[in-house]
N, C-alpha and C positions, 0 to 999 in steps of 0.2 A: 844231689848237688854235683856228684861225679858226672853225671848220664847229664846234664846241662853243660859242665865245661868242654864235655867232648863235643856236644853239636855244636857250643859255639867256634870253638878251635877249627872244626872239619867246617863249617860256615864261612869263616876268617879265610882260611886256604880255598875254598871254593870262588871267593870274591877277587881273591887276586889271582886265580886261573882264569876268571872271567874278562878281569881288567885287562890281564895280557893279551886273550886273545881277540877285544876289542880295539887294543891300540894294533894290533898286525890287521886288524878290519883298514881303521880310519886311519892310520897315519900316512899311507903311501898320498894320500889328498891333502895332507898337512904341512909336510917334512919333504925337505932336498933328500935325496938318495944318501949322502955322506951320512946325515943327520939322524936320514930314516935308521940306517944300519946302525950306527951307533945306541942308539934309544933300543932296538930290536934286542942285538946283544948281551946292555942292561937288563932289560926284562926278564930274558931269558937264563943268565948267569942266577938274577932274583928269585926265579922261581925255579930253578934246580940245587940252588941251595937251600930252599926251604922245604922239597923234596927230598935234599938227601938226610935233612936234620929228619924226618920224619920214620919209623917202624914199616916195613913191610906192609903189613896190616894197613895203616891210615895210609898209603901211597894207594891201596887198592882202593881202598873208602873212597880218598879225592876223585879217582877216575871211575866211580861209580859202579865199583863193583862187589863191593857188600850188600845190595841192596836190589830188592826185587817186586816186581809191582803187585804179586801176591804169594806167600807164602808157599804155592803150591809148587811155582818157577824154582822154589830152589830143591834141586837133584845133588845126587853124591857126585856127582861128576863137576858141579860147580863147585861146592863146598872145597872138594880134592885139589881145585886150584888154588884156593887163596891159601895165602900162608898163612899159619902159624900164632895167632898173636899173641901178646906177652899177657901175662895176665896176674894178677890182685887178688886178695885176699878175698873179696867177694865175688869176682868174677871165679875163683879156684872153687867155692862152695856151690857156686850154681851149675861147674860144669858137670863136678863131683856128680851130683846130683840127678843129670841127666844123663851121666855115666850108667849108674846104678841102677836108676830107676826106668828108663827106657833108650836106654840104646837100642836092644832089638827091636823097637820101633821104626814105622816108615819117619821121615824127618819131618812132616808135620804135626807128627804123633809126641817126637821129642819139644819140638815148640811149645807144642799144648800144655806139654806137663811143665816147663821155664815158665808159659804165663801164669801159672798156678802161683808159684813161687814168688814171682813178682809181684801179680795181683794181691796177695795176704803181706807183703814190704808196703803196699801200701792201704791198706785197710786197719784201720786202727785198733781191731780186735787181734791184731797178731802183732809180731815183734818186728821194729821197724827197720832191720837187716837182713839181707838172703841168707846169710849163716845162722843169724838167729830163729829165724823164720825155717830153715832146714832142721837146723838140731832141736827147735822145739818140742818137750817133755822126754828128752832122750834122758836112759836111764831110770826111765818112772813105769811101773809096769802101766801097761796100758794107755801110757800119756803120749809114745812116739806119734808123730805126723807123717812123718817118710820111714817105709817098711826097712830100708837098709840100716837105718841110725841105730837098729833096734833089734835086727836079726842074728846077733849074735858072732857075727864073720868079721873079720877085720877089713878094713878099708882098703885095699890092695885091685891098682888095675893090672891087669892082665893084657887086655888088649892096646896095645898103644895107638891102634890107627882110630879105634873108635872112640879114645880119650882124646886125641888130637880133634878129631870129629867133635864133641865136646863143648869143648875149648871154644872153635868156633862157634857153634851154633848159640853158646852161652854169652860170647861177644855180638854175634845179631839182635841176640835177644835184649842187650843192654842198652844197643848203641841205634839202631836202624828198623827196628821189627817193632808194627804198628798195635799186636797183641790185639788181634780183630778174631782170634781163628776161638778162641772162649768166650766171648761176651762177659768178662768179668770172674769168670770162675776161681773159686775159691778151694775148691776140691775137685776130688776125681779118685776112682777107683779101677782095678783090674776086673774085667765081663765076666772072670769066674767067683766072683765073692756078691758078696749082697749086704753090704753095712747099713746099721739102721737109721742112721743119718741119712740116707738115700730116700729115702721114701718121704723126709722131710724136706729136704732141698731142691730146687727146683733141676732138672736134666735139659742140661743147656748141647752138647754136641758129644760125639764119641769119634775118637781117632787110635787105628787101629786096635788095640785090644783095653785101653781105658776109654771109661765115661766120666765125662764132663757134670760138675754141680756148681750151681751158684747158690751161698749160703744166702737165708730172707735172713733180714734184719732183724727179725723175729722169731724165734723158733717155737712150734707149740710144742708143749711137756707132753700132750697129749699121744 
């Protein structure tokens, strides 16, 4: 419901960047010069107020720059530009998450493992929040989903640029990122382990040092 009010919001603001820079198209063929200026100025006073009410973050989104025509376009040199965004309680769990769990990864590597996350939020064999869907069977031997909820270390980043790194990349992943790069995948493991669930699921893509699974709706016992 969150990830709907933002497209509509960045939508809304999109349409009146549109409308303004249609009426500076056609008005000089409508409008006296007095008139034109006048109408201009409103316009423009309208939509830098609705820019300044805006976050960093959605100022960059409006101008199109969260967003990229495939996942591979985006480099640490783009990412290092945008700033910062605020972020929620479930936006905090997904960044956590790719904090922990592949930061040393290349950034499509990080993606892959956030559509993991996502993909099981919406699959109704899993819990239907990124937090819940993170911390799922933590505490239960054998039950953890994500290796960090479970390894015993406390929760502490160290690195602040690739937390901020994060951060981002867990706001693309919410708000603009088409979740094309898994085909659904629902798992994934590290290339040095070999879990027996693997051999059951089908191997959908591998980015950097995880492989990608998509669970069948069926699994044989066998």
């Amino acid at each position: 419901m969150h990830l709907v009010h933002n497209i509509r919001y960045f939508d809304l603001l999109a349409w009146i960047k549109t409308i303004t820079v249609l009426c500076l198209v056609f008005l000089p063929q409508m409008l006296s010069a007095d008139t034109q200026k006048q109408v201009i100025d409103k316009l423009e006073k309208f939509e830098q107020k609705n820019i300044g009410n805006l976050e960093p973050w959605d100022v960059a989104h409006l101008f199109g720059l969260t967003k990229v025509r495939r996942p591979s376009e985006w480099t640490s040199a783009k990412l290092l530009s945008l700033p910062v965004p605020k972020s929620g309680k479930q936006m905090s769990c997904l960044a956590e998450a790719l904090y922990f769990e592949a930061r040393g990864e290349p950034i499509t590597g990080q993606l892959a493992v956030g559509e993991v996350i996502l993909n099981r939020v919406e699959d109704s064999r899993y819990p239907s929040s990124i937090c819940k869907v993170i911390n799922q069977g933590t505490g239960r031997r054998f039950a953890c989903q994500f290796t960090y909820t479970c390894d015993g270390k406390l929760e502490t980043v160290h690195e602040r640029k690739a937390y901020e790194m994060a951060l981002k990349l867990a706001k693309i992943l919410i708000t603009t990122h088409d979740r094309k790069l898994t085909k659904g995948s629902t798992h994934y493991h590290s290339n040095y382990v070999n879990p027996k669930w693997s051999k059951k699921f089908e191997r959908v893509a591998k980015y950097g040092r995880h492989i990608f699974y998509r669970q069948p709706l069926l699994v044989s016992q066998r």
